[in-house]
N, C-alpha and C positions, 0 to 999 in steps of 0.2 A: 047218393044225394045229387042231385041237378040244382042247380041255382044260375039267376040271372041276375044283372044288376045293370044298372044306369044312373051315367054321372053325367050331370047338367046337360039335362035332357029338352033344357027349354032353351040350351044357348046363352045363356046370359054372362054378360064381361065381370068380369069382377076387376077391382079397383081395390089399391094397398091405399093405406093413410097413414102418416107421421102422426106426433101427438094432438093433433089438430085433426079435425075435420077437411080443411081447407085446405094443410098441406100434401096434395096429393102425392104419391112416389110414383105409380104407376096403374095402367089399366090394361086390361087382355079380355081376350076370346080363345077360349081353346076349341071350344065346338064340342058336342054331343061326343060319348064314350059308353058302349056297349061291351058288357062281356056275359058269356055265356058259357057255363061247363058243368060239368060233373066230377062227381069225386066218389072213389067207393074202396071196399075195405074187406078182403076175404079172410 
């Protein structure tokens, strides 16, 4: 089996919130994440 995957491939920050909307805790970018592999089984 081969498989690819892609995590936040557009870049976007995400942002924590308290119980409010308003209370922000925090905001980040981590940037785009690629992985690619295979797996197999004789």
């Amino acid at each position: 089996m081969v498989f690819v995957e892609g995590i936040n491939i557009t870049n976007e920050t995400f942002r924590s919130h308290g119980r409010d909307p308003l209370q922000l805790y925090s905001v980040g970018q981590l940037g785009a994440r690629y992985n690619v592999g295979f797996r197999y089984t004789y």
